[in-house]
DRENDO-1510 file (C-alpha; in Angstrom, 1 decimal, always signed):
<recs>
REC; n; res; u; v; w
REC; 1; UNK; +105.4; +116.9; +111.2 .
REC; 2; UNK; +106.2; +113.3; +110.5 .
REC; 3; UNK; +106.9; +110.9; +113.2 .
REC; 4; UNK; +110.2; +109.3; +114.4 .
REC; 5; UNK; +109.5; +106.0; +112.8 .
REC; 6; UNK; +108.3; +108.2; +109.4 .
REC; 7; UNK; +110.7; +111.2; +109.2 .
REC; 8; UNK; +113.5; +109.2; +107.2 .
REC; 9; UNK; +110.7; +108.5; +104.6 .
REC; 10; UNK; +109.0; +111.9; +103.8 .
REC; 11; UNK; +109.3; +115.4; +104.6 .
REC; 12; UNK; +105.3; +116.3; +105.4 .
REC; 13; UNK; +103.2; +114.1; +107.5 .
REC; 14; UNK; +101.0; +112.1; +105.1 .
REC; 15; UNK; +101.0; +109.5; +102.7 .
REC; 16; UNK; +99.0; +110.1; +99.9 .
REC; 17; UNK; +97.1; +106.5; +98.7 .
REC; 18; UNK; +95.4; +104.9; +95.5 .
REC; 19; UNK; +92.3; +103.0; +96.8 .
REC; 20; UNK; +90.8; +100.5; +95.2 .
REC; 21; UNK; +87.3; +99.5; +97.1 .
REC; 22; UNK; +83.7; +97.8; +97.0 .
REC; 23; UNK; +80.9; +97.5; +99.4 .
REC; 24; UNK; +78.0; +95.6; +99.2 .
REC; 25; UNK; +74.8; +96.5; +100.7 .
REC; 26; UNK; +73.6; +94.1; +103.3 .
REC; 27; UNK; +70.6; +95.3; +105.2 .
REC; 28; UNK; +68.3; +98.3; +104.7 .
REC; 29; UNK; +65.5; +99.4; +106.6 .
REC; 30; UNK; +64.0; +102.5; +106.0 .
REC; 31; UNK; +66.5; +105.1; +105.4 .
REC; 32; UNK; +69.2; +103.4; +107.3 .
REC; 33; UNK; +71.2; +100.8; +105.5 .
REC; 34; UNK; +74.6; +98.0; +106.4 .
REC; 35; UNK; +77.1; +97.6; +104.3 .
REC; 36; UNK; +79.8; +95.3; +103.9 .
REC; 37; UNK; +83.2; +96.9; +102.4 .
REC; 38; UNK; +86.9; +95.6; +101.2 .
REC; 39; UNK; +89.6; +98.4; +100.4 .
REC; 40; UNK; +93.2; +97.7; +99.1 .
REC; 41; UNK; +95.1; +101.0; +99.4 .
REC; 42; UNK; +98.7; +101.7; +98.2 .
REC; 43; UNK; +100.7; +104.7; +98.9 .
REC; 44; UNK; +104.5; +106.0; +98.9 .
REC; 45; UNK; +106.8; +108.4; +100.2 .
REC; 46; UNK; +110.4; +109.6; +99.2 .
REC; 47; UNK; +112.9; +111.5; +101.1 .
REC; 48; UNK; +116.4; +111.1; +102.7 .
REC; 49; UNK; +117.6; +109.4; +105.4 .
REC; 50; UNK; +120.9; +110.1; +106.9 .
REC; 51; UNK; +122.0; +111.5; +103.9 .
REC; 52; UNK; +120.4; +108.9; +101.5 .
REC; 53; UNK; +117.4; +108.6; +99.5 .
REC; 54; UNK; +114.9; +106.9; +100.9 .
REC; 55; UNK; +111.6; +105.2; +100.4 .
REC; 56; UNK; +108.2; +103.8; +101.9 .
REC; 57; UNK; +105.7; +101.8; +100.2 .
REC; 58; UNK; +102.3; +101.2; +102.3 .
REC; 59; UNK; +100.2; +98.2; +101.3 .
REC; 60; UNK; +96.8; +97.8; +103.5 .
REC; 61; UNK; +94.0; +95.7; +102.8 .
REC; 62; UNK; +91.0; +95.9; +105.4 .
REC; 63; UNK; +87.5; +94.8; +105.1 .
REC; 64; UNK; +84.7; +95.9; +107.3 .
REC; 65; UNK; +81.2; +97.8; +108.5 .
REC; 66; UNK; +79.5; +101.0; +107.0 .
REC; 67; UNK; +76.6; +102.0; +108.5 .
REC; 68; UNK; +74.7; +104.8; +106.3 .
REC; 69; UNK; +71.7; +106.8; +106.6 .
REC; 70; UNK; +70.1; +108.4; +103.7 .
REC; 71; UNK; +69.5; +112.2; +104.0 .
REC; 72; UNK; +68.2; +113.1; +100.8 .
REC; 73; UNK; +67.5; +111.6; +97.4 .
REC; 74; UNK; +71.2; +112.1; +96.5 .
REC; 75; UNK; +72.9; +112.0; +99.9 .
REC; 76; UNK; +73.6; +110.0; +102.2 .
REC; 77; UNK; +76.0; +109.9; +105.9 .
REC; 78; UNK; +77.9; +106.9; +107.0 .
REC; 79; UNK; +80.2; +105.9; +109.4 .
REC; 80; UNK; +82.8; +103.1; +109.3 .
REC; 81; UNK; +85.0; +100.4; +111.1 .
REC; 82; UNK; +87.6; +98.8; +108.7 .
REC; 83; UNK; +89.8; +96.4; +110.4 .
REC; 84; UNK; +93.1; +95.9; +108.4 .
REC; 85; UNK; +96.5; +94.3; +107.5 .
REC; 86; UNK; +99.3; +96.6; +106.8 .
REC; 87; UNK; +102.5; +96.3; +105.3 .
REC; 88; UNK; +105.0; +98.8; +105.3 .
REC; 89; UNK; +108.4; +98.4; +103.5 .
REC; 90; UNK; +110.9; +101.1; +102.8 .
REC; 91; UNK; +114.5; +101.1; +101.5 .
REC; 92; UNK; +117.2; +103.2; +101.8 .
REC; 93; UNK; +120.4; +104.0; +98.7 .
REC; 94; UNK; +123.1; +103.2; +100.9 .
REC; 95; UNK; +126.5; +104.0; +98.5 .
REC; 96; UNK; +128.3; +101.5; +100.9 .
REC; 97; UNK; +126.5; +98.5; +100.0 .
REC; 98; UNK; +127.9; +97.7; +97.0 .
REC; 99; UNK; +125.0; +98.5; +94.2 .
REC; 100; UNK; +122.2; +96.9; +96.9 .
REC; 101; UNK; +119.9; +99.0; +98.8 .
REC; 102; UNK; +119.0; +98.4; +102.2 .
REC; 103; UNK; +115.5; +97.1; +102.9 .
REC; 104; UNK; +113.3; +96.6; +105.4 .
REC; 105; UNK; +109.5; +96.5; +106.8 .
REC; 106; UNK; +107.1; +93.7; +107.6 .
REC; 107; UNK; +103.3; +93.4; +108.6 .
REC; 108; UNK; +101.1; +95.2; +110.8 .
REC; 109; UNK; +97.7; +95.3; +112.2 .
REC; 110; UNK; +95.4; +98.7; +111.2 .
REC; 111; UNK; +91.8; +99.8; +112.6 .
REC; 112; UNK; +90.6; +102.8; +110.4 .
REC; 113; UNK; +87.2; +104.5; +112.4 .
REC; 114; UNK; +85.6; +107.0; +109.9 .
REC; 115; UNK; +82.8; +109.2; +108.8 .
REC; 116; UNK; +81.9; +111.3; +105.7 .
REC; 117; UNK; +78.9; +111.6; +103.7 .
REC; 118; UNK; +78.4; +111.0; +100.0 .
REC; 119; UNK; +76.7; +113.1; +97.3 .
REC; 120; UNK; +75.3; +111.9; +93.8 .
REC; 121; UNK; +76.5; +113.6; +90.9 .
REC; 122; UNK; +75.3; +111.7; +88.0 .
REC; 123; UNK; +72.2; +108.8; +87.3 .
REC; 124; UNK; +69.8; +108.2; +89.9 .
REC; 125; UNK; +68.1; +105.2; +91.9 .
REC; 126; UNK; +67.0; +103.4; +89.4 .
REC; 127; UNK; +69.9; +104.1; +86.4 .
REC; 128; UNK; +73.0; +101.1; +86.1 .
REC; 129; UNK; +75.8; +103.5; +87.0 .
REC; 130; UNK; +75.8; +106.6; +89.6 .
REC; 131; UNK; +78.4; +108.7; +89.9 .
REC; 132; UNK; +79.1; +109.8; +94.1 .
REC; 133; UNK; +81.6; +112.4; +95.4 .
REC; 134; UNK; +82.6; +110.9; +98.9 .
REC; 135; UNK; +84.4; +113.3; +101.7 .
REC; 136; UNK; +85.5; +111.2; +104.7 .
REC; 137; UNK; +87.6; +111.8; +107.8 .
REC; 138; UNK; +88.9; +110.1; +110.6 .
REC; 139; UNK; +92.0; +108.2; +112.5 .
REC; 140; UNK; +93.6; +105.1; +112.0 .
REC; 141; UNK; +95.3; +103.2; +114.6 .
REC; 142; UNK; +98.5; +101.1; +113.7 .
REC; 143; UNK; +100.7; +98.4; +115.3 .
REC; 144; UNK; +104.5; +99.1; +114.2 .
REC; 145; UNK; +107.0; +98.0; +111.9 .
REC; 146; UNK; +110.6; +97.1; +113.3 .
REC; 147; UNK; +112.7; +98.8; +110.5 .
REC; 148; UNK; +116.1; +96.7; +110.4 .
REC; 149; UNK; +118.1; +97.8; +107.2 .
REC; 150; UNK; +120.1; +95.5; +105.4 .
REC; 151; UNK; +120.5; +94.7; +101.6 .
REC; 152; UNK; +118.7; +91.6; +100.2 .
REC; 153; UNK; +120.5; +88.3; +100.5 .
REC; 154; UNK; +121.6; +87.2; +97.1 .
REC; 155; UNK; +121.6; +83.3; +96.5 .
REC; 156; UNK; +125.6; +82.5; +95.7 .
REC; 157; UNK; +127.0; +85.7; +97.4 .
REC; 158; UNK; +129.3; +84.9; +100.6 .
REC; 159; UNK; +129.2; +88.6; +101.8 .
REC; 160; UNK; +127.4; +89.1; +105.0 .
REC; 161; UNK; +126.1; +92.7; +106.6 .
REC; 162; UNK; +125.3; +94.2; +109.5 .
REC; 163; UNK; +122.1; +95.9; +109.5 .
REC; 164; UNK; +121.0; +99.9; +109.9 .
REC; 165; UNK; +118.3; +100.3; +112.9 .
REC; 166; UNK; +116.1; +102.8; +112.5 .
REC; 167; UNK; +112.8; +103.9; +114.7 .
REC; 168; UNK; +109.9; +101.8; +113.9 .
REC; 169; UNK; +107.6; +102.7; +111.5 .
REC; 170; UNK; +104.1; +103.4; +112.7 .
REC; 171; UNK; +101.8; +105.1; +110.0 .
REC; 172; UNK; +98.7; +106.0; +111.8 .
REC; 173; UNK; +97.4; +109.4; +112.4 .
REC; 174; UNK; +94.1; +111.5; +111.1 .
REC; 175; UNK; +92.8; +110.5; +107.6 .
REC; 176; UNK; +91.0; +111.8; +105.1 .
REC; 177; UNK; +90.1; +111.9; +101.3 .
REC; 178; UNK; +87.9; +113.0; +98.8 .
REC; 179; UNK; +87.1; +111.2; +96.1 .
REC; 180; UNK; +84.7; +110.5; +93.5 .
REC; 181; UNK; +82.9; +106.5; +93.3 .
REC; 182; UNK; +81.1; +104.3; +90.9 .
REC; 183; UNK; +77.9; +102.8; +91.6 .
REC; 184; UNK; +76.3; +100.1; +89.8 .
</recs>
């Protein structure tokens, strides 16, 4: 179950995101290594609010720490720290303002804390490309979003609105995710 600040946005109580990341190996010793990692992650949400449709678009980009420690040729644990910047926008079709829908959202601090582990499915040490399903859980913590709805200011219109308040948005919780990686 979704949230105050989230309910107007979705029905369930997830987001499900496109991530785009790298990490770079730092330090290894032995069969522990440090890694350095940068994610961008997208992800949206429709539903209805107050009789409208509604929508929220999540934007985070986070850079941090995973630790890993081989287990086996092809596997390996880790455990991560990704401190981020969030931003959450969402807009609602609001009939009553003429054609424009009401916007609003802002920026946000996140702190993902992880673990997972990480299995090779193609190549092999020494091959260009490897091929890695990675299963990962955890929590991320967010500040929130004040959402403030009104429609965007248009340069040359005279017409001024109030604004719609809704709770703020605050999209942390458990995460998780499956997904398959390319090595190289």
């Amino acid at each position: 179950e979704p949230d105050a600040g989230l309910g107007p946005y979705m029905d369930s109580g997830s987001i499900p995101y496109f991530v785009l990341g790298a990490s770079l190996p730092l330090v290894r010793v032995g069969r522990l290594s440090l890694a350095a990692l940068a994610e961008w992650d997208v992800g949206a949400r429709s539903s209805t609010a107050r009789g409208d449709a509604s929508s929220i678009v999540v934007n985070r980009l986070a850079a941090g720490l995973e630790g890993r420690a081989a287990l086996a040729k092809r596997l390996y644990a880790f455990a991560r720290i990704s401190p981020a910047a969030m931003h959450v926008g969402a807009s609602i079709e609001d009939p009553g303002a003429m054609g424009r829908a009401l916007e609003a959202g802002g920026w946000t601090w996140a702190l993902d804390t992880s673990a997972g582990g990480a299995l090779m499915l193609a190549g092999n040490a020494r091959s260009r490309m490897r091929l890695w399903l990675v299963a990962e859980a955890g929590y991320e913590f967010t500040g929130s979003v004040p959402m403030r709805f009104a429609p965007p200011e248009e340069v040359g219109d005279p017409r001024t609105f109030g604004t719609v308040d809704l709770p703020d948005a605050r999209p942390q919780g458990a995460i998780g995710s499956l997904s398959l990686a390319l090595g190289f």
